[in-house]
C-alpha positions as CSV (number, residue, x, y, z in Angstrom):
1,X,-68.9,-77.8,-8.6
2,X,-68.2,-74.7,-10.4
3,X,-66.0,-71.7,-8.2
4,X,-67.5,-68.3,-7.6
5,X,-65.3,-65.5,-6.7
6,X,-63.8,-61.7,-7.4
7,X,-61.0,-62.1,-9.8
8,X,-60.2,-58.5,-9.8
9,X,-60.5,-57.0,-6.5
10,X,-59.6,-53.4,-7.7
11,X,-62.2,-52.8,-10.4
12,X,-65.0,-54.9,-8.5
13,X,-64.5,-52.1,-5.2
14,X,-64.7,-49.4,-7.8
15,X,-68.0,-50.9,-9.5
16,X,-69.4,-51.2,-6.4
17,X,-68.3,-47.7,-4.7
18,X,-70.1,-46.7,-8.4
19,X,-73.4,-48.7,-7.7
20,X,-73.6,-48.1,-3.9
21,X,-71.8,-44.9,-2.8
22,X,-72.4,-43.0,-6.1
23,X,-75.9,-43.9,-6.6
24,X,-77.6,-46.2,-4.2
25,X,-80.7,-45.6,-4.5
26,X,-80.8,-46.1,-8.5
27,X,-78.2,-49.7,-7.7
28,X,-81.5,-50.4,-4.5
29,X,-83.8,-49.7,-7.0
30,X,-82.8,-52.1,-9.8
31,X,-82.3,-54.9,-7.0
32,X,-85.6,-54.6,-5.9
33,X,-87.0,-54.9,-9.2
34,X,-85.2,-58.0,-10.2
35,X,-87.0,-59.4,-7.1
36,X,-90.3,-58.3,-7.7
37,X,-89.9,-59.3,-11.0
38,X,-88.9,-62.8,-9.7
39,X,-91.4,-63.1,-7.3
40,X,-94.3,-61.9,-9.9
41,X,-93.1,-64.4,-12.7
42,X,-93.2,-67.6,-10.1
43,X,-96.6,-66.4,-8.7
44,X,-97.7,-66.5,-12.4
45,X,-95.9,-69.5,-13.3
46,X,-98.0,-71.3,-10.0
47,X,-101.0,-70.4,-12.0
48,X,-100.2,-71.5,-15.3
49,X,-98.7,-74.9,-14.0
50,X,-101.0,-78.0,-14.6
51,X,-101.0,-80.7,-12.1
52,X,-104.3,-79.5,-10.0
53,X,-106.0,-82.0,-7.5
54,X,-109.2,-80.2,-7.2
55,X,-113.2,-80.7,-8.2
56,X,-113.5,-81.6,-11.9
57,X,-116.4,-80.1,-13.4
58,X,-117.9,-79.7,-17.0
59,X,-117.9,-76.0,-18.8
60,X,-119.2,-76.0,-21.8
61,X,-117.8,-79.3,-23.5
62,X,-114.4,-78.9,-21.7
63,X,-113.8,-80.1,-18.2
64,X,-112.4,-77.7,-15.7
65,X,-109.9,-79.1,-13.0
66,X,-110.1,-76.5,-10.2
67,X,-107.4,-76.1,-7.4
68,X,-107.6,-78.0,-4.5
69,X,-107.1,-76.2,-1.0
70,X,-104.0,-74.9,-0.5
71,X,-102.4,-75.1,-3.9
72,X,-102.5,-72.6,-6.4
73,X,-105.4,-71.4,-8.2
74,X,-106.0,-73.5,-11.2
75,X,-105.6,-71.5,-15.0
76,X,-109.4,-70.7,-16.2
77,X,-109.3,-67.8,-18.3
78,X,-105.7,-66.6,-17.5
79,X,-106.9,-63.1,-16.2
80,X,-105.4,-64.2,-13.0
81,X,-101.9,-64.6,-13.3
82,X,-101.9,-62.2,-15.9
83,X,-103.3,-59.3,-13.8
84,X,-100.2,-60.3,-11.4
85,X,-97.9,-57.1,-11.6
86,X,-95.1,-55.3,-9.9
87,X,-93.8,-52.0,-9.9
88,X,-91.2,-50.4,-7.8
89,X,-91.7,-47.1,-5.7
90,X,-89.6,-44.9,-3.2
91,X,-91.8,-43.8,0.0
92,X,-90.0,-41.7,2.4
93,X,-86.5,-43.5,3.0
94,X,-87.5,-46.7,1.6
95,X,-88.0,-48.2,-1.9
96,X,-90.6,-51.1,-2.4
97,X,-91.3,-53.8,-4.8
98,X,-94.9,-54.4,-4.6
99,X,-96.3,-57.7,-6.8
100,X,-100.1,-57.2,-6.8
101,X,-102.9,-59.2,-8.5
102,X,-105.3,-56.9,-10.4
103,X,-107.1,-59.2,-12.2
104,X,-108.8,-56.9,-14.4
105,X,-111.5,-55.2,-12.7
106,X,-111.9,-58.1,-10.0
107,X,-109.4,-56.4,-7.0
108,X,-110.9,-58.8,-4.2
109,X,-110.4,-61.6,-6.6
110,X,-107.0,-62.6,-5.8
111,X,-107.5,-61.4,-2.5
112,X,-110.3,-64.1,-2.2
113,X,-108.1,-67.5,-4.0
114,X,-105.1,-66.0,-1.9
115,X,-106.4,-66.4,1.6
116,X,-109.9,-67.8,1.3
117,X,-113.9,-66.9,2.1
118,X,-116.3,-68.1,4.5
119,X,-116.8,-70.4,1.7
120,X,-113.5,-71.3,0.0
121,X,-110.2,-72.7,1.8
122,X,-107.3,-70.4,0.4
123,X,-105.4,-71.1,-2.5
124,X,-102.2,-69.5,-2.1
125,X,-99.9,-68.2,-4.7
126,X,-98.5,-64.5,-3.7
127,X,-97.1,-65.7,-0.3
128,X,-95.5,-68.9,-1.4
129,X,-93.8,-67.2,-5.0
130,X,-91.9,-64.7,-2.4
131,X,-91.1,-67.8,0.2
132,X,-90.0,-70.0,-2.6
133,X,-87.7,-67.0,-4.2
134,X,-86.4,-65.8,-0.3
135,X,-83.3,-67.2,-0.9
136,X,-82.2,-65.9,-4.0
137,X,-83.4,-62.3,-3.1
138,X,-81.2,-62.7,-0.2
139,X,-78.4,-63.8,-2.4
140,X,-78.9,-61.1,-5.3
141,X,-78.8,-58.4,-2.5
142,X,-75.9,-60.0,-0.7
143,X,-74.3,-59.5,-4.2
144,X,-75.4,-56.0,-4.2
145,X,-73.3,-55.7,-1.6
146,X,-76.4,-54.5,0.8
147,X,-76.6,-57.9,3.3
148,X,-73.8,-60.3,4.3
């Protein structure tokens, strides 16, 4: 197992007086948008993965292998996890990564796979990308120095 530590105390304490006293909101900033970026690629990467369990049906002379309740939605014409972005922005004292899907022109679209319809179970993918990644955006803001 490999060691992880501070091998120079002195010039880690003035990096990070640098990052978090001298400019914390720029240092926040960057933090959150390695998370959102994180978050956005494994939602994306859900999408793109094969292995779906879903209804097979015929398109054309392809067969189609939809998602099957509860797992992410299966790849069709890749507008999906393509239109899955992130930006980051400061509102009052507080700076946000959002990760949206905008799927082109089809807002309620992602809404719709994410948490389902009268007629559709959900087929999550937003919720579970930030649950699978929680522990390493705890871990790249505990090495921010912002949680212990």
């Amino acid at each position: 197992m490999a060691k992880s530590g501070i091998k120079n105390l002195k010039a880690f304490q003035k990096k990070l007086k640098k990052r978090v006293v001298d400019n914390p909101t720029k240092h926040l900033g960057n933090l959150v948008l390695r998370s959102a970026s994180i978050v956005t690629e494994t939602a994306q990467d859900s999408i793109r993965s094969g292995g779906k369990t879903g209804r097979a049906y015929s398109r054309g002379s392809k067969v189609h292998i939809a998602s099957a309740e509860g797992e992410a939605p299966a790849k069709d014409s890749g507008n999906l996890a393509t239109g899955i972005t992130f930006k980051v922005v400061k509102e009052k004292n507080a700076i946000i990564g959002r990760v949206q899907s905008n799927s082109f022109g089809l807002s309620d679209y992602g809404i719709h796979l994410e948490f389902g319809t009268s007629k559709m179970r959900p087929r999550p993918f937003m919720q579970p990308a930030l649950e699978k990644n929680r522990p390493r955006i705890k871990r790249i803001f505990r090495e921010g120095g912002y949680v212990d």
